[in-house]
Biopython code that builds the backbone (N, CA, C, O; Angstrom):
import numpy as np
from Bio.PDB.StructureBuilder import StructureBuilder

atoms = [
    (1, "UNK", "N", (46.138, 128.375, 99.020)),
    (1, "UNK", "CA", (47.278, 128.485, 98.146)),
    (1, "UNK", "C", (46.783, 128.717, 96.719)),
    (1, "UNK", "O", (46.087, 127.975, 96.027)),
    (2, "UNK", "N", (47.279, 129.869, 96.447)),
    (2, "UNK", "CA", (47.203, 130.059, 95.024)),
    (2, "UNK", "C", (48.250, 129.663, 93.555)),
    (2, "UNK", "O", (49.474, 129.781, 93.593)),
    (3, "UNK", "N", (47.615, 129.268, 92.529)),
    (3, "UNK", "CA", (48.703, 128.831, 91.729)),
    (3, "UNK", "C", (48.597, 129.685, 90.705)),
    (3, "UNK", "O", (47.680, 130.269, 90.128)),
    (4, "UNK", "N", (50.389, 129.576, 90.577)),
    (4, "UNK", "CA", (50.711, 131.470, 89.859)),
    (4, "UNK", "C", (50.621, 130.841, 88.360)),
    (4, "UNK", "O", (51.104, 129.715, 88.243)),
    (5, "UNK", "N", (50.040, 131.460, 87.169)),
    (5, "UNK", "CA", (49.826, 131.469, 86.090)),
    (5, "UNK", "C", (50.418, 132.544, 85.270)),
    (5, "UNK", "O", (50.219, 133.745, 85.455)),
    (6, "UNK", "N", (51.186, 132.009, 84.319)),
    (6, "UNK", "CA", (51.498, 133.105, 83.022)),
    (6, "UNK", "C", (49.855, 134.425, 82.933)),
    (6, "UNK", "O", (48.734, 134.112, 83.334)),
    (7, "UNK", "N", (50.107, 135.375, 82.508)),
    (7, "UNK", "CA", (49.197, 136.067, 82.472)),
    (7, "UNK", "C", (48.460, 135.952, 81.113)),
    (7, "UNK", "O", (47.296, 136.302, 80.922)),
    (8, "UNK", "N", (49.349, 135.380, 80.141)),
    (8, "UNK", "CA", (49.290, 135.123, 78.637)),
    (8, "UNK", "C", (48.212, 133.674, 78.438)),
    (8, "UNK", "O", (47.770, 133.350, 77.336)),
    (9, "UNK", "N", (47.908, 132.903, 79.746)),
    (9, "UNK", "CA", (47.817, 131.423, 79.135)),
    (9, "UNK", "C", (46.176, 131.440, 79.160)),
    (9, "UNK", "O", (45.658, 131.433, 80.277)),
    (10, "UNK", "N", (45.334, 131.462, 78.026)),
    (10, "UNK", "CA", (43.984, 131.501, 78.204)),
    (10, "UNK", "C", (43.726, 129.719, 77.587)),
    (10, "UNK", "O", (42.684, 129.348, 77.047)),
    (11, "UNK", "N", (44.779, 128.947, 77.806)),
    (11, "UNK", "CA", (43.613, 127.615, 77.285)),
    (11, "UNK", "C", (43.059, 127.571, 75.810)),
    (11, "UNK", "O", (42.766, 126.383, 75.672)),
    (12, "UNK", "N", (42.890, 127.932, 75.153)),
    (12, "UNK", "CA", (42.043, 127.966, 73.999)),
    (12, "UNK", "C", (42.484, 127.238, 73.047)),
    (12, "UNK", "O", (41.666, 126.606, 72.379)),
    (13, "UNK", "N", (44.073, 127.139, 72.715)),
    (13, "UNK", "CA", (44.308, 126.512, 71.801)),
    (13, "UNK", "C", (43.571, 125.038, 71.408)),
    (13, "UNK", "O", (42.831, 124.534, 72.253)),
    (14, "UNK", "N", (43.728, 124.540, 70.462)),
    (14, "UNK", "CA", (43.048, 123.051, 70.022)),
    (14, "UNK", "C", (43.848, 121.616, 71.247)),
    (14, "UNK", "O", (43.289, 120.669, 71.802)),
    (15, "UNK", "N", (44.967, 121.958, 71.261)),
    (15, "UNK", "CA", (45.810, 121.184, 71.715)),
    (15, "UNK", "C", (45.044, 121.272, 72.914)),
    (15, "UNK", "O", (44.183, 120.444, 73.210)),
    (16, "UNK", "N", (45.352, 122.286, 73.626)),
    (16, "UNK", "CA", (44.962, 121.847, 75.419)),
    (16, "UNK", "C", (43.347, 121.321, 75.550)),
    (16, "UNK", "O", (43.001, 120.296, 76.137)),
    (17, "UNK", "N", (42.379, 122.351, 74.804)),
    (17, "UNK", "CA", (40.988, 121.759, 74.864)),
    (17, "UNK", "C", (41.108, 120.370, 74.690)),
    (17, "UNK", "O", (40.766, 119.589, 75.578)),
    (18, "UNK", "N", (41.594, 119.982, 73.553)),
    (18, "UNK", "CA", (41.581, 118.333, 73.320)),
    (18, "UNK", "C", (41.811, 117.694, 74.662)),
    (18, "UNK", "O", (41.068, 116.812, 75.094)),
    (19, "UNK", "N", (42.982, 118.213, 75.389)),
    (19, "UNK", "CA", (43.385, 117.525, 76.370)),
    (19, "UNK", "C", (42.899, 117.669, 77.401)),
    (19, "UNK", "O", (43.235, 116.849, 78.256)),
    (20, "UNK", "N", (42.105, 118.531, 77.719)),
    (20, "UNK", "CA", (41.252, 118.697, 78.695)),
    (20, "UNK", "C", (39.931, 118.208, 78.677)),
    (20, "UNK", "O", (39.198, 118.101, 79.661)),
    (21, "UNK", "N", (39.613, 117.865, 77.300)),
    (21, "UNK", "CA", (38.278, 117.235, 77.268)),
    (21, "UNK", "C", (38.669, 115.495, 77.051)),
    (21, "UNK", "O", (37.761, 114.699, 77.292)),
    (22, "UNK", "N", (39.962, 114.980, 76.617)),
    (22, "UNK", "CA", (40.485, 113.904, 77.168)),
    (22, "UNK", "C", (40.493, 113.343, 78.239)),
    (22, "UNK", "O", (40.111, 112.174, 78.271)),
    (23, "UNK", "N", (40.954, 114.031, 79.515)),
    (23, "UNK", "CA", (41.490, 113.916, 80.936)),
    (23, "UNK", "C", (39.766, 113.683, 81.524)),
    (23, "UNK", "O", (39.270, 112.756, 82.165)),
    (24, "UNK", "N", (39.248, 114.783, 81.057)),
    (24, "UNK", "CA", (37.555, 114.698, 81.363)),
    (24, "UNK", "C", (36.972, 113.298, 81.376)),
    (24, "UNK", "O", (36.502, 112.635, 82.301)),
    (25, "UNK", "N", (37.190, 112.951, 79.654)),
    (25, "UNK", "CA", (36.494, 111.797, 79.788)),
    (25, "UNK", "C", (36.833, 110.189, 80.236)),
    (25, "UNK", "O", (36.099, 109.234, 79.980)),
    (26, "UNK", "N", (37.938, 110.136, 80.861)),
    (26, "UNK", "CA", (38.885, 109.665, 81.357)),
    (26, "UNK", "C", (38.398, 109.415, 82.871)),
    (26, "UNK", "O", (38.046, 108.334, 83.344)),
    (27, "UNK", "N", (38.444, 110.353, 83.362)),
    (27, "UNK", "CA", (37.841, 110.569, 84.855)),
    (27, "UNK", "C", (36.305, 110.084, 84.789)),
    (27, "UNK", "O", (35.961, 109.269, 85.645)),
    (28, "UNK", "N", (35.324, 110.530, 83.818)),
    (28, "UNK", "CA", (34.384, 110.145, 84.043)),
    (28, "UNK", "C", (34.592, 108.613, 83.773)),
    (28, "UNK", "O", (34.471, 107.842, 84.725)),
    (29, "UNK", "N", (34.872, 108.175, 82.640)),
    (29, "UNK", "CA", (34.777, 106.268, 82.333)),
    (29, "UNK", "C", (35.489, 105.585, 83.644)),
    (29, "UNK", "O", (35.256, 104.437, 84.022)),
    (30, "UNK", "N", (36.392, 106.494, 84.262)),
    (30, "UNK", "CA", (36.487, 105.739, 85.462)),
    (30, "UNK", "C", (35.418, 105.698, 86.363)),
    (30, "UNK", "O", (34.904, 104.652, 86.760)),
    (31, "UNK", "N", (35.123, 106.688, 86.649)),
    (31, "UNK", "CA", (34.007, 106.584, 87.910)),
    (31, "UNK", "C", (32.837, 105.846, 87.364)),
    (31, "UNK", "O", (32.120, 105.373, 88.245)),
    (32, "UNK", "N", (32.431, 105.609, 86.057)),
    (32, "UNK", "CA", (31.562, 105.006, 85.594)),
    (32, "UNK", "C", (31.616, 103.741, 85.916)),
    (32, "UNK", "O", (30.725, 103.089, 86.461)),
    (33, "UNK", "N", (32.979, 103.274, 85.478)),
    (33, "UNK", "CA", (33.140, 101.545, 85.534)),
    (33, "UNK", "C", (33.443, 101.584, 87.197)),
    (33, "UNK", "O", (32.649, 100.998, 87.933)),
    (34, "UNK", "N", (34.005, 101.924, 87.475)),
    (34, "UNK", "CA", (33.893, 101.762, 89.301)),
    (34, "UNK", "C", (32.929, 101.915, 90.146)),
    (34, "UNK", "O", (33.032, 101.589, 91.328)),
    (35, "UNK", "N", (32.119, 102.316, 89.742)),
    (35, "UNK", "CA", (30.576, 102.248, 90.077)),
    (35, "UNK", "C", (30.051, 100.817, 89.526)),
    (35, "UNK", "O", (29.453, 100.070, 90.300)),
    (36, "UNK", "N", (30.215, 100.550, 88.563)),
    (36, "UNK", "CA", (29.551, 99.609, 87.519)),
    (36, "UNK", "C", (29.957, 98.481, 88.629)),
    (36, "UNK", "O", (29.156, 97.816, 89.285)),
    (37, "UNK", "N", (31.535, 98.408, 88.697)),
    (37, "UNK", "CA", (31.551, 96.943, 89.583)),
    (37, "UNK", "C", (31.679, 96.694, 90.647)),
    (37, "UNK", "O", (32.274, 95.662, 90.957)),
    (38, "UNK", "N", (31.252, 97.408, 91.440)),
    (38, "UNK", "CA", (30.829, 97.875, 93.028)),
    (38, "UNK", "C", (29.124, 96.949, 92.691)),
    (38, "UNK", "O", (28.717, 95.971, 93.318)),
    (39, "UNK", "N", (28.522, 97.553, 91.701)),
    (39, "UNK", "CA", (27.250, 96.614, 91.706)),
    (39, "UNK", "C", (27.391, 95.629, 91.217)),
    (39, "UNK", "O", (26.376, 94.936, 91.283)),
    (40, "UNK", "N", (28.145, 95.215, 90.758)),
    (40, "UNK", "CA", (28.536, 93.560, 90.522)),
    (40, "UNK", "C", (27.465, 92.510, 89.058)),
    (40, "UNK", "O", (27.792, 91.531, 88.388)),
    (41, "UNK", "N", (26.210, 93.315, 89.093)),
    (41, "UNK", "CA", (25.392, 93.310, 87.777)),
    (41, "UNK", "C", (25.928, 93.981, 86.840)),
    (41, "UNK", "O", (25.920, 95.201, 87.006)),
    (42, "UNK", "N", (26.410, 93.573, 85.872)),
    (42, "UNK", "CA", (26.471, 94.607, 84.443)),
    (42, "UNK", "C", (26.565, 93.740, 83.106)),
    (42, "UNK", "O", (27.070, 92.659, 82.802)),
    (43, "UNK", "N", (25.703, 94.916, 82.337)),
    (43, "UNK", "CA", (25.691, 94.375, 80.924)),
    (43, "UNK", "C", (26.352, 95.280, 80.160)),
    (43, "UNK", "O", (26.768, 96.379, 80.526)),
    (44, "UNK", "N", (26.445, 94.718, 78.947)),
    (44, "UNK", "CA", (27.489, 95.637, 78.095)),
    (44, "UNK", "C", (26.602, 95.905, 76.308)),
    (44, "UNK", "O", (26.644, 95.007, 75.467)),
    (45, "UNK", "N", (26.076, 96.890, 76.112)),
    (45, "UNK", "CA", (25.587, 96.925, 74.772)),
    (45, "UNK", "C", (26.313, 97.630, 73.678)),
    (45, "UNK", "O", (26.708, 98.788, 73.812)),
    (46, "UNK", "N", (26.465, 97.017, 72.732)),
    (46, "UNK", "CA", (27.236, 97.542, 71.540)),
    (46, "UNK", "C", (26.314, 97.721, 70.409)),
    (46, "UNK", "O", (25.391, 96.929, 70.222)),
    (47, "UNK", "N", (26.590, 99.018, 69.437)),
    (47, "UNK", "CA", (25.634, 98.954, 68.518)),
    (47, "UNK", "C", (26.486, 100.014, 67.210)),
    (47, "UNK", "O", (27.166, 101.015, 67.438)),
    (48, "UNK", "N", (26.234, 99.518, 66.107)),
    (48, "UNK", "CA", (27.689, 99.782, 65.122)),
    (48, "UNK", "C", (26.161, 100.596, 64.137)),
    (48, "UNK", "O", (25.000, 100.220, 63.978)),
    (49, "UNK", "N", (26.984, 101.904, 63.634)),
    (49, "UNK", "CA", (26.252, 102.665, 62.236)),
    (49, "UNK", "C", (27.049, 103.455, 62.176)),
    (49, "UNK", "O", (27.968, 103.710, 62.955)),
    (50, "UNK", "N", (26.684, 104.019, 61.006)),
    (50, "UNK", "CA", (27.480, 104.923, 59.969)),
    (50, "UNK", "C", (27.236, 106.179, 60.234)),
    (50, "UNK", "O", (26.120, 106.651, 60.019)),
    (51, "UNK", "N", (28.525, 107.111, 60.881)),
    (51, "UNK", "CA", (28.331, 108.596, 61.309)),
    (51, "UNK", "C", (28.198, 109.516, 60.170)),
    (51, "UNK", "O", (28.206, 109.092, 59.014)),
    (52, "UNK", "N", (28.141, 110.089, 60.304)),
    (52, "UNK", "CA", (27.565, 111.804, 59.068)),
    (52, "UNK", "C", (28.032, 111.455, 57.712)),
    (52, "UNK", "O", (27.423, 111.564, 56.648)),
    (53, "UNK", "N", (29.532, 110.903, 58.000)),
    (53, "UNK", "CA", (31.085, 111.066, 57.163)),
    (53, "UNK", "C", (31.271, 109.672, 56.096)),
    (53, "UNK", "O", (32.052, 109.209, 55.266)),
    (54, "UNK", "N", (29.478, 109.279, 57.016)),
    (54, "UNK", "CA", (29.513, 107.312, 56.425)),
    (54, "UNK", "C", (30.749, 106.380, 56.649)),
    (54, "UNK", "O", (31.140, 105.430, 55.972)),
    (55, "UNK", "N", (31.310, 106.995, 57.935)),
    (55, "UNK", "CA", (32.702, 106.178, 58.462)),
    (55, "UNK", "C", (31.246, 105.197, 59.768)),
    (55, "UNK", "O", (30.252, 105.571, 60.392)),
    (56, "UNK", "N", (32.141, 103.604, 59.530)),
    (56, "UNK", "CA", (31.310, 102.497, 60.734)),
    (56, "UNK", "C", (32.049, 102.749, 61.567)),
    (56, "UNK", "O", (33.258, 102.856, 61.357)),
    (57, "UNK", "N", (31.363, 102.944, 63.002)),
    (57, "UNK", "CA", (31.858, 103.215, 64.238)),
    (57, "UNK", "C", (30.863, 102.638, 65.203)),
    (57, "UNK", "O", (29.645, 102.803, 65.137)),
    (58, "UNK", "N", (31.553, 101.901, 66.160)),
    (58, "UNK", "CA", (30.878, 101.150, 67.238)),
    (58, "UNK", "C", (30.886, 102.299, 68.424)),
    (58, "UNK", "O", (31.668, 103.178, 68.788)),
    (59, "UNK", "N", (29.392, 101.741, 68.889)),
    (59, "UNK", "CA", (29.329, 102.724, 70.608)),
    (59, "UNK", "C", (29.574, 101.551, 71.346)),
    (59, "UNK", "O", (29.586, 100.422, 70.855)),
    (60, "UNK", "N", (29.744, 101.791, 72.376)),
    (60, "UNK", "CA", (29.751, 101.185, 73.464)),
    (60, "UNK", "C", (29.220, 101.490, 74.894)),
    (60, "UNK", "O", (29.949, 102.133, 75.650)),
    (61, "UNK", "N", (28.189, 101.135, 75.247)),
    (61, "UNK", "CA", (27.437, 101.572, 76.842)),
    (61, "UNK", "C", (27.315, 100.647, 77.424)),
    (61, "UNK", "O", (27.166, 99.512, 76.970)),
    (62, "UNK", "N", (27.364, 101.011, 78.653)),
    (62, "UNK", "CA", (27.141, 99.527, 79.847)),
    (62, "UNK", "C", (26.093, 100.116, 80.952)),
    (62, "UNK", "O", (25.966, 101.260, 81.391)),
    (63, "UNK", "N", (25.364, 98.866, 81.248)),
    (63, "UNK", "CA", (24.192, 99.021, 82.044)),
    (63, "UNK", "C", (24.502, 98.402, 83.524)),
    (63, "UNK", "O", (24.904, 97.244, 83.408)),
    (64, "UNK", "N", (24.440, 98.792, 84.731)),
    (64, "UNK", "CA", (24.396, 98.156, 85.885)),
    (64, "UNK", "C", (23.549, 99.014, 86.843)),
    (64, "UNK", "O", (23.280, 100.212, 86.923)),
    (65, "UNK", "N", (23.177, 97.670, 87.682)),
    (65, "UNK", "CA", (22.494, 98.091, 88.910)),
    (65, "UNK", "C", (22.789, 98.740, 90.123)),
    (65, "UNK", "O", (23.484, 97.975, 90.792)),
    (66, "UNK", "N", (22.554, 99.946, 90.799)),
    (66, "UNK", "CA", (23.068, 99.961, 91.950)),
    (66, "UNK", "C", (21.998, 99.735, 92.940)),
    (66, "UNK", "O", (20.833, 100.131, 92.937)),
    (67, "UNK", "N", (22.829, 98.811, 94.023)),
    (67, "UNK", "CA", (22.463, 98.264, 95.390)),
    (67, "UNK", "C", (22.299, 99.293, 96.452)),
    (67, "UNK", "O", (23.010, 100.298, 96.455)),
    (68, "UNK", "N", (21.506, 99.106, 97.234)),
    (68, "UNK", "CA", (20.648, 98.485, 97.650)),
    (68, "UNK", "C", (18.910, 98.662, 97.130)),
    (68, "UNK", "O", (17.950, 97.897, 97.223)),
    (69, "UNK", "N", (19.067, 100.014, 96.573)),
    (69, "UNK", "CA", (17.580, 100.845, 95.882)),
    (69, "UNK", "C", (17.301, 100.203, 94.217)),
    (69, "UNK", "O", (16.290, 100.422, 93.550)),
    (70, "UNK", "N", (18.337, 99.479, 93.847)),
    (70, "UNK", "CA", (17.784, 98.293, 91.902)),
    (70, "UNK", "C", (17.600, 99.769, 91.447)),
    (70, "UNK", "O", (16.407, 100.067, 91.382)),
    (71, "UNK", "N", (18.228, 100.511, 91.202)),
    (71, "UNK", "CA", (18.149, 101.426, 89.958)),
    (71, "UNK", "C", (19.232, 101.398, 88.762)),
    (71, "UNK", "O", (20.427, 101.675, 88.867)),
    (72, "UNK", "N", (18.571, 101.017, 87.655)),
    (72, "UNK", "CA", (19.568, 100.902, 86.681)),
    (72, "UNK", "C", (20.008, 102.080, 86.214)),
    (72, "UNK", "O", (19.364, 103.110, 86.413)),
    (73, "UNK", "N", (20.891, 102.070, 85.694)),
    (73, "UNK", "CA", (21.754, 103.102, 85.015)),
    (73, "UNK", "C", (22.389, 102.633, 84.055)),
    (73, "UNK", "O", (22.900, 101.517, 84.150)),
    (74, "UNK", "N", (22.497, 103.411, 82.880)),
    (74, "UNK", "CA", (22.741, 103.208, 81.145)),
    (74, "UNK", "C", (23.936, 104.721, 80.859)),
    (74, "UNK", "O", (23.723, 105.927, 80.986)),
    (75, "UNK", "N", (25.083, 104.021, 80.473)),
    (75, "UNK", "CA", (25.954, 104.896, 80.360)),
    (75, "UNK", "C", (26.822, 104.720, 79.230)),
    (75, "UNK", "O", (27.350, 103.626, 79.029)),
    (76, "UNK", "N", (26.996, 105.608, 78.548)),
    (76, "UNK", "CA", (28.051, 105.878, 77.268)),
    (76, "UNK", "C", (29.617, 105.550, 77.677)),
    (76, "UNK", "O", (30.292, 106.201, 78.473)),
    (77, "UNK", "N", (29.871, 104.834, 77.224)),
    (77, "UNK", "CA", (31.312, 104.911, 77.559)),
    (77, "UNK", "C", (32.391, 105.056, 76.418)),
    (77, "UNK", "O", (33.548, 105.344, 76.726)),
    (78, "UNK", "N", (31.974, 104.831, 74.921)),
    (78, "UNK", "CA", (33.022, 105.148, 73.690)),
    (78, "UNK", "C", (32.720, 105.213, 72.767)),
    (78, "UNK", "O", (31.597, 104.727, 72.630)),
    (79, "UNK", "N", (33.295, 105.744, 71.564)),
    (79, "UNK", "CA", (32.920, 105.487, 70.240)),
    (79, "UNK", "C", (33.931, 104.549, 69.558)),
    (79, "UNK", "O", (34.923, 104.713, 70.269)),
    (80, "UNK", "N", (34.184, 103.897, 68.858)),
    (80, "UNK", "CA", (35.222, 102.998, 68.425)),
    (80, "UNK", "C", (35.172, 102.929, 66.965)),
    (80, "UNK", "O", (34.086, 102.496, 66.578)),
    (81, "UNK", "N", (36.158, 103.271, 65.843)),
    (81, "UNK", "CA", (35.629, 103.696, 64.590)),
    (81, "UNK", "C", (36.376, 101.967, 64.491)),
    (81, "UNK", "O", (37.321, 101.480, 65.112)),
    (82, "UNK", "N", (35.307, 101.285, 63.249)),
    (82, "UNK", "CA", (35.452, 100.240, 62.783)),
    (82, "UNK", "C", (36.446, 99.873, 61.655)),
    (82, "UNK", "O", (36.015, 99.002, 60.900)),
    (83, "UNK", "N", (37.280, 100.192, 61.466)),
    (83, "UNK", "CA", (38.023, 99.641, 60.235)),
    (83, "UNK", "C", (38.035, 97.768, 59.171)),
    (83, "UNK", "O", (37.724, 96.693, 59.683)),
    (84, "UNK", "N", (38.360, 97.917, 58.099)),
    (84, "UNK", "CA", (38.167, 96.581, 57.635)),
    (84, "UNK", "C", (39.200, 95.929, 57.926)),
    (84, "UNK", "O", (39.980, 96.772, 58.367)),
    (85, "UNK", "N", (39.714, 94.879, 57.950)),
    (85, "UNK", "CA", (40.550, 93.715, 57.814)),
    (85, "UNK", "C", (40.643, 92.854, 56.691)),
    (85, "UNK", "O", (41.406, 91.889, 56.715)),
]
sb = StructureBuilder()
sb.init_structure("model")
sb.init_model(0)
sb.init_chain("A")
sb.init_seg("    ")
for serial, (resi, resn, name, xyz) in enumerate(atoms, 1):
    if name == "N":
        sb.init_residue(resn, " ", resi, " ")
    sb.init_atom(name, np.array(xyz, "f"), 0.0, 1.0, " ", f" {name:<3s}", serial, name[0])
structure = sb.get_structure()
């Protein structure tokens, strides 16, 4: 089955990329963390500096083991911009 498309619609605009590279990373942080707690080991590392723009922004990666072969794996999961209070 084929799905019928405007002949006009090439994607490009800012809007859909955004949203397609949204949905992307979405799907991946899922399969990431669902992996993560299937191995039931996990750590969580956070580490805060100042991007290009000198705006503070936290990363966030998490580390877990997968069973039965102990191979760790280290994965990106966000950026989080820091604001003051």
């Amino acid at each position: 089955m084929t799905a019928k498309m405007p002949l006009n619609a090439t994607y490009t605009s800012p809007d859909i990329q955004n949203e397609l590279l949204h949905i992307a990373a979405t799907r991946i942080r899922e399969s990431i963390c669902h992996d993560a707690n299937k191995a039931g080991i996990i750590s969580i590392m956070a580490d805060e500096s100042k991007d290009v723009s000198r705006k503070e922004q936290l990363s966030l990666c998490i580390r877990h083991m997968s069973l039965p072969d102990f191979n760790v794996h280290k994965d990106f999961l966000t950026f989080i911009a820091c604001t003051e209070k």
